[in-house]
C-alpha positions, 0 to 999 in steps of 0.5 A: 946577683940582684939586689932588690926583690923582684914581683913574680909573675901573677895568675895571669902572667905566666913565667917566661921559659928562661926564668923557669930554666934558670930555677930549674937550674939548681936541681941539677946536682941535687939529683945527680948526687941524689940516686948514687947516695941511696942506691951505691953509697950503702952498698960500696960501703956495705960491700966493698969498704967494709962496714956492716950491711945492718951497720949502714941501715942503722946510721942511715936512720940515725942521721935522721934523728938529726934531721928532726932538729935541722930541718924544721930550724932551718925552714923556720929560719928561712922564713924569717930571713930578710936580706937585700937579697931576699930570704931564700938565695942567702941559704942556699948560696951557704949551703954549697961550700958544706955540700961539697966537703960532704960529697967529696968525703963520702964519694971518693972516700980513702978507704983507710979513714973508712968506719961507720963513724966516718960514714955517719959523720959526713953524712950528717954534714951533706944532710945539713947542706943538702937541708940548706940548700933544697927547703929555701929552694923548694919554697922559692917555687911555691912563691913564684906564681900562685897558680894551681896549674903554673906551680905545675908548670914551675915544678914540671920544668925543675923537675924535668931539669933536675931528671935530665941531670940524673940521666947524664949521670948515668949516661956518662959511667955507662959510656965510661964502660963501654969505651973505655973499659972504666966501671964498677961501683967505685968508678960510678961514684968517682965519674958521679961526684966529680961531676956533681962537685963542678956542676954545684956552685956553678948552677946554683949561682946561676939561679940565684943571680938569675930568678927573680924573689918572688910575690910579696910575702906576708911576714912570719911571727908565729913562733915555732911550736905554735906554728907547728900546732897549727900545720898539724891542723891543715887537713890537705897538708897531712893527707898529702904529707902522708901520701908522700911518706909511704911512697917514699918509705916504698921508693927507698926499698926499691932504690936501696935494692937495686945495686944488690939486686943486680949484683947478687940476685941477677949476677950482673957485676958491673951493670946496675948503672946501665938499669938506672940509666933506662929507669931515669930515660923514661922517668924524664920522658914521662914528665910531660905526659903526667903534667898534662894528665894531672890537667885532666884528671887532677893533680891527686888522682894522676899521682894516685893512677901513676903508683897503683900502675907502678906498683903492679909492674914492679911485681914483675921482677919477681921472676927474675934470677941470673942472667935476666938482665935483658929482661929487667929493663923493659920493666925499668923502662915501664915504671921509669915512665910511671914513676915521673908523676911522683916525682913532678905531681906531688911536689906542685900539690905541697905548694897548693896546701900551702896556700890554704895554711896562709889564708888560715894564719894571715902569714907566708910561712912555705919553708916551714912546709918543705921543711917538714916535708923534707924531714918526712921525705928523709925520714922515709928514704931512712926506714927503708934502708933501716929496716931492708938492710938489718932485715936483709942480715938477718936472712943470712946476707951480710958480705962483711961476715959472708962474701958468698950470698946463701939461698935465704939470702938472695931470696930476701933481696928479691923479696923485699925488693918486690914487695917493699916498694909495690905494698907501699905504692899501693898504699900510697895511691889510695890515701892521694886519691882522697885528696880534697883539694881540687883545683875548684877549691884551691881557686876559692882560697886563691881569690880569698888569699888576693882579696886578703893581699889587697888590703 
């Protein structure tokens, strides 16, 4: 591991590809486990272990009312921190002991010991450390170069590491299945955290040891409310926060679905990890599309084209019942494509943003910003689940009360698997279109920020 902060590269000198791999690195298992949590946790322990569907989208919410205290202590935290080794990697490094216990728990659970006190228990624990681990890492990229189109190359290469990841998680069940006759919801989960659990301390190790610390940082003091008070006052950062939450308020629906939609509504027991497979192929491919888009058109307005196109096919799930399995991933792969300038475009734009909170209070405070940002991220992929799930009992599907789904039932899946994520979607696209920092105004704020440094 290094010892001494190392300078990141500047404007004008780009990072080399090996230092963009090596950050890239520790998005691995974030993403391998990221999917399997939303779209087969809620459903395993929903369906097949017992607990009640309106149960688990509560709990889902609940752990997110933690998240409101963690999340902005732990980025406030991060800031603050100054060790030989920098401020963010000492995190992170604590963050995968905790994140391992958590997934182990939750993936390869006895399912004696299983209860809703057992699910929400171990998922305030993998929140913690996911928290430990992913604001620290996330502000680490926000540092590294303050280039407007450099932070997108930064992201683009964690982003495409990071999918590349979550379709070998997919791949690898899917082999399971057709080789071995190895597959199922439980088998998924097990093939998934194994693979997590290995690749966590070796991957994140390796960038830490690897990366350099990053520019020099102007010293946080402003204490936390105050902080807070003056975020709120950063108008790019909450057009584009808000963007974010309805994009992942919708994406959440969508992603909670997907098993129970396959699974009941198409009648396809054992495929679901075969849809995700295709979805996450091209929603890799598309990222080298979408970061080349963002160059021409502008970052906003490439994530805002990608979610209004999105939307519109996810509306063609709708004429699907049993037996379209065939037909469901085409469409997959279409809004696979479309969805990666979600998951690169918007996460580059937050580095922007915060550009503009250090030039208005003087200091670096970017774990304050993901820190928030991932509070807003989780709160959104919490309602989803917390209000499809309960809804989803209501209309008459809740295979721990009923193992055969009713008409109202298998309906409500499909509708709120449509509509949920389109409506939100759309939404999202017209509030990222407004954004108004352009990559002409974010150069005056870069070279006010230097002249800023220079003193």
């Amino acid at each position: 591991m290094a010892t001494q902060p190392q300078q990141a590269a500047s404007a004008t000198r780009p990072l080399s590809r090996k230092t963009l791999f090596y950050y890239g690195l520790a998005d691995m298992p974030i993403q391998m486990a990221g999917i399997p949590i939303a779209a087969f946790i809620p459903n395993y322990y929903g369906q097949d272990l017992g607990v009640s569907i309106g149960a688990v989208g509560t709990i889902w919410l609940l752990t997110r009312l933690f998240d409101a205290i963690s999340d902005p202590a732990i980025g406030w935290l991060s800031d603050r921190t100054n060790t030989r080794w920098g401020r963010r990697r000492v995190w992170m490094v604590a963050s995968v002991p905790l994140m391992m216990l958590s997934i182990y728990k939750l993936f390869m659970p006895d399912p004696v010991e299983v209860s809703a006190g057992y699910l929400l228990g171990w998922l305030v624990g993998l929140w913690v450390g996911w928290t430990m681990l992913f604001i620290p890492y996330y502000a680490w990229a926000a540092e590294l170069s303050p280039d407007y189109n450099e932070r997108t190359r930064i992201t683009g290469w964690r982003s495409w590491i990071g999918m590349a990841a979550n379709v070998i998680s997919k791949l690898v069940p899917v082999v399971a299945i057709y080789c071995c006759a190895y597959g199922g919801t439980q088998e998924t989960l097990f093939l998934v955290g194994t693979m997590t659990l290995i690749l966590l301390p070796l991957t994140v190790g390796l960038t830490v040891a690897k990366v350099p610390e990053g520019r020099d940082y102007l010293p946080t003091r402003i204490p936390l409310i105050p902080g807070l008070k003056m975020m709120w006052k950063n108008a790019p950062f909450k057009r584009l926060v808000l963007a974010f939450f309805i994009n992942q308020l919708g994406s959440s629906i969508s992603t909670v679905l997907v098993v129970f939609f396959i699974r009941e509504v198409l009648q396809e027991e054992a495929r679901p990890i075969e849809f995700l497979l295709t979805y996450y192929l091209f929603n890799l491919s598309g990222i080298p599309l979408w970061i080349w888009f963002s160059g021409k058109v502008g970052k906003h307005r490439a994530w805002a084209i990608g979610l209004s196109l999105f939307a519109t096919f996810q509306c063609g799930y709708l004429f699907l019942g049993p037996g379209d399995f065939v037909y469901m991933l085409p469409i997959g792969a279409i809004t696979g494509f479309l969805g990666g300038a979600a998951w690169v475009l918007p996460n580059s734009m937050k580095a922007d943003v915060i550009d503009v909170d250090t030039l208005n209070t003087g200091e670096d405070r970017a774990a304050w910003y993901f820190a928030v940002w991932s509070f807003t991220t989780k709160v959104g992929q919490s309602i989803g689940p917390g209000i499809a799930l309960p809804l989803l009992a209501i209309m008459g599907y809740d295979p721990s009360v009923n193992p055969e789904p009713t008409e109202a039932g298998l309906l409500g899946i499909k509708l709120l698997y449509v509509f949920g994520p389109a409506i939100g979607f759309w939404l999202a696209a017209i509030i990222a279109w407004g954004h108004p920092l352009t990559q002409e105004k974010h150069q005056e704020i870069r070279s006010k920020l230097e002249a800023l440094r220079a003193r």
